[in-house]
C-alpha positions in Angstrom: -22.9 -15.6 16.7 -20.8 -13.1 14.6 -22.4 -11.8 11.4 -19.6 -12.9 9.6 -21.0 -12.0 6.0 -21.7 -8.2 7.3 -18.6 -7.8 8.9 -16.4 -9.1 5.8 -18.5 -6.1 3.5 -17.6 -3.6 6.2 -13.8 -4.5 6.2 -13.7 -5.0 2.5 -15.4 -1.6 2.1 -13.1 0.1 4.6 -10.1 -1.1 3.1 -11.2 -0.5 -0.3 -11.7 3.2 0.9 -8.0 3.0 1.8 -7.0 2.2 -1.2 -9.3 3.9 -3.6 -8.2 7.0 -2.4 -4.2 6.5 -2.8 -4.6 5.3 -6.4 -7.0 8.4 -7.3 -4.4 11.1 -6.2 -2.1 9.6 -9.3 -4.2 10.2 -12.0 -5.8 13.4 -10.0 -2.4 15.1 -9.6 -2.1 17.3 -12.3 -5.6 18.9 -12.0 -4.7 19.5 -8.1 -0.9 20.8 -9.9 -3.2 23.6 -11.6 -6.3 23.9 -9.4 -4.1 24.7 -6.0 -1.2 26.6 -7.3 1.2 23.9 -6.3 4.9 23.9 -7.4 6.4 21.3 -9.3 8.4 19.8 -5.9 5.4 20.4 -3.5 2.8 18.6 -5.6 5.4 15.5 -4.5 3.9 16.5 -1.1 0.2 15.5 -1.6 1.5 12.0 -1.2 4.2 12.0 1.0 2.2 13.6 3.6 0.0 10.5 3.2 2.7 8.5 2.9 4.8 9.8 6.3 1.7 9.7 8.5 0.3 6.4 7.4 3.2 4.8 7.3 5.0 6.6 11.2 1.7 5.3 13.0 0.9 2.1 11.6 2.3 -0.1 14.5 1.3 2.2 17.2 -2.3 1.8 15.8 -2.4 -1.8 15.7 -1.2 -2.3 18.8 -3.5 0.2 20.3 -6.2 -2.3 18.6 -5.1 -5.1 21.0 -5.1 -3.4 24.2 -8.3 -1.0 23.7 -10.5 -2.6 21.2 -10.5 -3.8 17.1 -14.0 -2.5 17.2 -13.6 0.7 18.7 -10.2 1.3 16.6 -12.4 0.8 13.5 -14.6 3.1 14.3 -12.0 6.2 15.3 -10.3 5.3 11.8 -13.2 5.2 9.9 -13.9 9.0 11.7 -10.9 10.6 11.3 -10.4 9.3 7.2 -13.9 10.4 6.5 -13.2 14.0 7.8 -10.4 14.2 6.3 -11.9 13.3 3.2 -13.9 15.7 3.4 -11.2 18.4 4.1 -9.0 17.5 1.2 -12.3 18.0 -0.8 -12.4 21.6 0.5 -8.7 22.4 0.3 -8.5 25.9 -1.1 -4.7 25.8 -0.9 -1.5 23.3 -1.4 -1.0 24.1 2.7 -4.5 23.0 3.6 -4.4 19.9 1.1 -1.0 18.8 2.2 -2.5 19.1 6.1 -5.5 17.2 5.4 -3.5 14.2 3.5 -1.3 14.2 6.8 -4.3 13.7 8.8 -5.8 11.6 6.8 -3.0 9.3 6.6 -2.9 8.9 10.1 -6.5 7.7 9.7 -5.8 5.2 7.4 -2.6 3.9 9.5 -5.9 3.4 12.6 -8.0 1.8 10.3 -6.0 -0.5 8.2 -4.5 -2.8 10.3 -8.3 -2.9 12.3 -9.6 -4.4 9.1 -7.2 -7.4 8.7 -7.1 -7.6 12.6 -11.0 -8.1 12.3 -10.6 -10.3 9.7 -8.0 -12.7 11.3 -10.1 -12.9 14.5 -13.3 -13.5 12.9 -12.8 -16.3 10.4 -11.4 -19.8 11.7 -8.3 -21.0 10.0 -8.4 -22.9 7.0 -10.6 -22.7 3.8 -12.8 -20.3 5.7 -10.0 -17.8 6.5 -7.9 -18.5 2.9 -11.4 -17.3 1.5 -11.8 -14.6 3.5 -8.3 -12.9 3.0 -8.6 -13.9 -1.1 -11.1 -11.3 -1.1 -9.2 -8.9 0.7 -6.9 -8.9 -1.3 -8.6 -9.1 -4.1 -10.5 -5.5 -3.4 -7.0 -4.2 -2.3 -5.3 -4.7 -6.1 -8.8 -4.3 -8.0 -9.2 -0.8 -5.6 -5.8 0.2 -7.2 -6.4 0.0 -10.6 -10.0 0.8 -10.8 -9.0 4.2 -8.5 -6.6 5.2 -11.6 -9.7 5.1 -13.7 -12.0 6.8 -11.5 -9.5 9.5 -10.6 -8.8 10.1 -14.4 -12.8 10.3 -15.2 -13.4 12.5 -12.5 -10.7 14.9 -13.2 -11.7 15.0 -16.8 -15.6 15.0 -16.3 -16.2 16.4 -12.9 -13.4 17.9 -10.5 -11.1 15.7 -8.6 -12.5 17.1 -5.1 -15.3 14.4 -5.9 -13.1 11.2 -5.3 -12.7 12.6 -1.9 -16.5 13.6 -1.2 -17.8 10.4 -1.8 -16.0 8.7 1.4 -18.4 11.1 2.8 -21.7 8.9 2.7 -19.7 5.7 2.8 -17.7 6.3 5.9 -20.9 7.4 7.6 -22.4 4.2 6.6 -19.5 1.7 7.5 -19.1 3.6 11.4 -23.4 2.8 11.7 -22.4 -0.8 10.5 -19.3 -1.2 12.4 -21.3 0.0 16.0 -24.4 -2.3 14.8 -22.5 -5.9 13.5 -18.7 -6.1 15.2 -18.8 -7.1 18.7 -16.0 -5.5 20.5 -13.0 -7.5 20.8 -11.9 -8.7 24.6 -9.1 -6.0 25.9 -5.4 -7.5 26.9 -4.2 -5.8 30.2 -1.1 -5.2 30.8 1.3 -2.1 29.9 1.3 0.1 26.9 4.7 -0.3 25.3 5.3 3.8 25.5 8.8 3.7 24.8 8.7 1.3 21.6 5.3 3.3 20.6 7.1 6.2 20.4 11.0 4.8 19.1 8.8 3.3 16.1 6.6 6.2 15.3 9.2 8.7 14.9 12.1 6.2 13.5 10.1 5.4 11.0 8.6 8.7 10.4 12.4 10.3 9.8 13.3 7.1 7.4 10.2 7.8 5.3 10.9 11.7 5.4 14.3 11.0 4.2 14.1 8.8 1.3 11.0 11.2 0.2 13.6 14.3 0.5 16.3 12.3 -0.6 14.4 12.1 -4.5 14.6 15.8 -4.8 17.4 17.2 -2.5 19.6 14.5 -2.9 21.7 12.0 -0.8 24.7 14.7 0.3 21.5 17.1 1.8 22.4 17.1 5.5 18.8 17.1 6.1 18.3 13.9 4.5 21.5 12.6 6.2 20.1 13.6 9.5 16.7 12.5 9.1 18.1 8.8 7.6 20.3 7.7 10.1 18.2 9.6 13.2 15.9 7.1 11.6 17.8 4.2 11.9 19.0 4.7 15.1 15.7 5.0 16.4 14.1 1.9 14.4 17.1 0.0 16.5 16.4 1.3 19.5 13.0 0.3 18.7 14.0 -3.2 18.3 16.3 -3.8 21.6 13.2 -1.7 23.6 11.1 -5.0 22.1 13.5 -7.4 23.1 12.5 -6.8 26.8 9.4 -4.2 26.9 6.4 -6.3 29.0 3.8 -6.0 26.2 5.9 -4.7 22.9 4.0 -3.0 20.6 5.8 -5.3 18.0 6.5 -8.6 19.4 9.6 -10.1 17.8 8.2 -13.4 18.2 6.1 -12.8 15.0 9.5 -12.6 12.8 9.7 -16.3 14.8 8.5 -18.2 11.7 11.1 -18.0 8.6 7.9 -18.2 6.0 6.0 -14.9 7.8 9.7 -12.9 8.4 10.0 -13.7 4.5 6.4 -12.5 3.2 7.3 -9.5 5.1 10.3 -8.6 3.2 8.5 -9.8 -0.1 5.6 -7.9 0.5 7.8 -4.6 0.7 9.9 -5.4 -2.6 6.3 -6.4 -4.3 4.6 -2.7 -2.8 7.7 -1.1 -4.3 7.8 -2.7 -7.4 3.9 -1.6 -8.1 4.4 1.7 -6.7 6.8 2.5 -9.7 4.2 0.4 -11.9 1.7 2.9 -11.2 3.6 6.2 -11.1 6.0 6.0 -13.6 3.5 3.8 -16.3 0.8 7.1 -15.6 3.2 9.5 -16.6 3.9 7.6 -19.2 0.9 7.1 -20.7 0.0 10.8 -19.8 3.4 12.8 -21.1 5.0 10.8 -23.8 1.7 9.1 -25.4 -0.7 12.4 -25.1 -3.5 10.2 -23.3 -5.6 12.7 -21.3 -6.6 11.6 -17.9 -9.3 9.4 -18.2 -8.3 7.6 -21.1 -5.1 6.9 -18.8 -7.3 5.4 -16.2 -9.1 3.4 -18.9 -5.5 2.4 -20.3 -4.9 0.0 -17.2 -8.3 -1.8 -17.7 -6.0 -5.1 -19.3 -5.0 -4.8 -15.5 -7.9 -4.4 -13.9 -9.6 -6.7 -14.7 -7.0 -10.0 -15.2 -6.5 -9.1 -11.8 -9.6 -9.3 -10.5 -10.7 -12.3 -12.6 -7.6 -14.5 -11.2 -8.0 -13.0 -7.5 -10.9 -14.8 -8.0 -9.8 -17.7 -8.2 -7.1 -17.7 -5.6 -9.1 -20.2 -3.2 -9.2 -22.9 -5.6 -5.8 -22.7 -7.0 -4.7 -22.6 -3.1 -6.3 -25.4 -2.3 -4.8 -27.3 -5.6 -1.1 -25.8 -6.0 -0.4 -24.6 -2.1 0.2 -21.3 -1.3 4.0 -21.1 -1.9 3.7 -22.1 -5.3 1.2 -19.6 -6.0 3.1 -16.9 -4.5 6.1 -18.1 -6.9 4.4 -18.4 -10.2 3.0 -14.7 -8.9 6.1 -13.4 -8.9 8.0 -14.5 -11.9 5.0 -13.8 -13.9 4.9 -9.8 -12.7 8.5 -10.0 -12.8 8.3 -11.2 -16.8 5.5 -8.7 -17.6 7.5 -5.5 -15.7 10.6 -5.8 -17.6 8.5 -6.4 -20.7 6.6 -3.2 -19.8 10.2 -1.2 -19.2 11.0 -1.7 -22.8 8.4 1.0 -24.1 9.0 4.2 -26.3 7.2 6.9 -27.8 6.8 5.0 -31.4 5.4 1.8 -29.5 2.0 0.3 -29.8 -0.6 0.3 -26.6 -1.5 -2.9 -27.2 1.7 -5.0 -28.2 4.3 -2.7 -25.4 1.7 -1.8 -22.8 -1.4 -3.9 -22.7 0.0 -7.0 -23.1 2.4 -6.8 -20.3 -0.2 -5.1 -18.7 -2.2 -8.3 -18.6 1.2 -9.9 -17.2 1.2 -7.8 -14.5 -2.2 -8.2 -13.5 -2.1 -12.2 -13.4 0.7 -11.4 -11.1 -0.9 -9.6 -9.0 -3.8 -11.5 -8.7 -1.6 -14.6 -7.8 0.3 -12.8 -4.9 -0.9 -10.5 -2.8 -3.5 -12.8 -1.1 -1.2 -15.3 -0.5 1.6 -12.8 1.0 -0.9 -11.7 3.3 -1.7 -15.5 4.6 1.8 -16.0 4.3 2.4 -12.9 7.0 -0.4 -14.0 9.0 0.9 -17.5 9.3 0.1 -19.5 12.9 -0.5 -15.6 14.8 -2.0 -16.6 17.6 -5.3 -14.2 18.1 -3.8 -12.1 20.6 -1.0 -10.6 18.4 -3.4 -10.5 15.4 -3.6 -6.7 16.0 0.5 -6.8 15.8 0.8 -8.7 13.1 -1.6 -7.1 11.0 0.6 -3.9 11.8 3.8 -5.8 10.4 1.4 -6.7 7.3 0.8 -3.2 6.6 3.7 -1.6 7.6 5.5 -3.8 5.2 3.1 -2.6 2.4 3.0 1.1 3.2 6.9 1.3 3.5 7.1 -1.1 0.2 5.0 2.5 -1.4 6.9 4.9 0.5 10.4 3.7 0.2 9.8 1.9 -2.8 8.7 5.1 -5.1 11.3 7.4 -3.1 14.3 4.9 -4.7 13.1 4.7 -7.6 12.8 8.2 -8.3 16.3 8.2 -7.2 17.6 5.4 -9.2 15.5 6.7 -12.3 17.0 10.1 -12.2 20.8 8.4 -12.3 23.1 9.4 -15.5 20.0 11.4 -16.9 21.7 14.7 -16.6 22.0 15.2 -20.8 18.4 14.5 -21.3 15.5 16.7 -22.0 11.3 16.6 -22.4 10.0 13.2 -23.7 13.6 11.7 -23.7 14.0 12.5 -20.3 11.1 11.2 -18.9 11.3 7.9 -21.1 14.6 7.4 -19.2 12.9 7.6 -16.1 10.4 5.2 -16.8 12.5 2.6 -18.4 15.2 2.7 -16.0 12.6 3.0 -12.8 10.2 -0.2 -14.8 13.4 -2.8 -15.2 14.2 -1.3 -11.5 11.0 -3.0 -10.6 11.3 -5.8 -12.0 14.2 -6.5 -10.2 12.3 -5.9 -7.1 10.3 -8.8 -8.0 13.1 -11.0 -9.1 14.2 -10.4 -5.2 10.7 -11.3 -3.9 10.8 -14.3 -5.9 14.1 -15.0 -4.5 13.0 -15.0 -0.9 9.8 -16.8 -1.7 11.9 -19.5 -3.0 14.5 -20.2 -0.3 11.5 -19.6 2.5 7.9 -20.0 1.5 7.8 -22.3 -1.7 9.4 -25.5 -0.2 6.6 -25.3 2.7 3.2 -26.9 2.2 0.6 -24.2 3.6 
């Protein structure tokens, strides 16, 4: 018998590291700005290395979970994330730093999709499972927010190196647990999809580079040209190579199901709308209201902890309302409290422009990412869980990646005339309604797909 209870706190915990770490780079980045030496366009690249990696290996990695093992894919992800951990904590210059984030992207594109893998195979469906992923994604939003306030604190009280060292003991920790609890999943035989591992690594890898180039060279860079469409062609390739590979690496069957092809495309507008939540409200609260670090972290508590409070809850109201209509009322509530949020200014009050909305955002949150992860694991049968778990992530990492890169873009459109606080207040009001229309869109695929089903 599985220890289901021990292997639910080892994926929660992995996943958590995941995400703990992405949200602590925000509020870290302008202490690694003046501790490295970095200039103002490669401090952009402490992410996007991240970003690029995690985001170019994601579906090789979950297939690779399939055909050699969930429990042994774990394990190398949990390795290689903890090392590099512990070389970002080292980093003595922006070249080392930006090559440790790389690699530990890459470890974070093994482990993620492991986790939910793990977690689809070992709980049955129904109640068991809905609870099960509710707390996933519960961690995954409350990770978030409460990695803004640890990365402020740290950066204001200790040195930002220590967000990293502490994966350290807990990586160490979840590998013992891992190799002692998880059985190892059966293997499937058959061919390793080489062609569409490799078409969909790089494909996506260029797309990603491009947009992220695209915010500060611009869309007429030939660079960014090239790497775009050499991008796209390769991400079609990818898909005809999966009409007919043996064993695809991405079976197309999983976009079979209108409701899980939709929570894939809502889960990427949702990511992207955050994305810009979280980047663009930080430097907000950082530049144009004077708030040092920590006290920024502490600003998104009205988040923090509505979010975790209704992610809570996510079992019974699924159970009561049906997913769909969670996902919906989700939606439209983010989508109210973002464009509320995009009307700030430097005379407004915390509470009233930013708290408030704040609280919005978080009930929105809470309401949707558990149930667009059922939603995109809908009827997988458990030997595509790996797969599918792939989609679910790649879907959320390219939601970040893309989803910041355009509104960067978008934010810096007709701002030309403006200067210091006035310039970056345009970027944040534009990039914030921006956002909200990314959920409107969500909300708009929910509705025509997902809502009128009873799940």
């Amino acid at each position: 018998m599985p220890h289901k209870a021990a292997i639910l706190a080892i994926i929660l915990v992995s996943y958590v590291m995941i995400v703990l770490d992405t949200s602590i780079v925000l509020t870290g980045l302008p202490s690694i700005h003046r501790d490295l030496g970095f200039t103002d366009n490669g401090l952009a690249w402490v992410q996007s290395a991240y970003t690029l990696t995690f985001g170019g290996f994601l579906l090789l990695a979950a297939r690779a979970g399939d055909i050699v093992g969930r429990r042994r894919m774990l394990v190398l992800g949990l390795a290689v994330f903890t090392l590099a951990s512990l070389m970002i904590g080292m980093a003595p210059s922006p070249s080392w730093m930006v090559g440790a984030r790389a690699v530990q992207g890459l470890g974070a594109a093994i482990l993620a999709p492991s986790t939910l893998a793990l977690l689809q195979t070992t709980f049955a469906d129904g109640a068991e499972r809905t609870r099960a992923v509710s707390y996933y994604s519960a961690v995954a939003g409350i990770a978030a927010s409460v990695g803004l306030v640890l990365g402020g604190v740290l950066a204001d009280w200790l040195s930002w190196r220590v967000g990293f060292f502490i994966n350290l003991p807990i990586g160490i920790a979840m590998i013992w647990a891992a190799l002692r609890y998880i059985n190892e999943s059966p293997r499937n035989s058959g061919h390793f999809d080489a062609i569409g591992a490799l078409a969909s690594t790089a494909g996506m890898s260029a797309l990603v580079y491009g947009m992220i180039r695209s915010a500060s060279a611009g869309w007429r860079d030939s660079t960014t040209q090239g790497a775009v469409a050499g991008g796209v062609l390769l991400l079609i390739a990818f898909i005809l190579n999966e009409r007919h590979a043996a064993q695809p690496i991405m079976p197309l069957r999983l976009f079979s199901v209108p409701a899980r092809a939709a929570a894939y495309g809502a889960r990427l507008l949702f990511l992207g709308a955050m994305i810009g939540f979280f980047f663009f409200t930080t430097q907000y609260l950082q530049t144009v209201l004077a708030y040092r670090p920590a006290i920024t972290g502490l600003a998104f508590l009205p988040m923090t902890t509505v979010n975790f409070a209704v992610a809570l809850q996510v079992p019974r109201f699924t159970a009561r309302f049906g997913n769909g209509r969670l996902l919906a009322a989700g939606l439209a509530i983010g989508a109210v409290g973002m464009a509320w949020l995009s009307q700030v200014s430097s005379s407004h009050n915390y509470v009233l422009a930013v708290a408030l909305p704040m609280v919005l955002i978080g009930i929105g949150q809470g309401l949707t990412l558990s149930p667009l992860t059922a939603a995109g694991m809908l009827g997988v049968p458990a030997p595509d869980a790996g797969a599918a778990s792939g989609v679910v992530n790649v879907a959320h990492q390219l939601g970040n990646s893309l989803g910041l890169a355009a509104l960067v873009a978008v934010a810096a459109y007709r701002a030309d005339a403006a200067t210091g606080t006035t310039l970056l207040l345009h970027r944040v009001n534009t990039a914030l309604a921006c956002s909200a229309g990314l959920l409107v869109l969500a909300l708009l695929l929910v509705a025509a797909f997902i809502f009128p089903k009873k799940q």
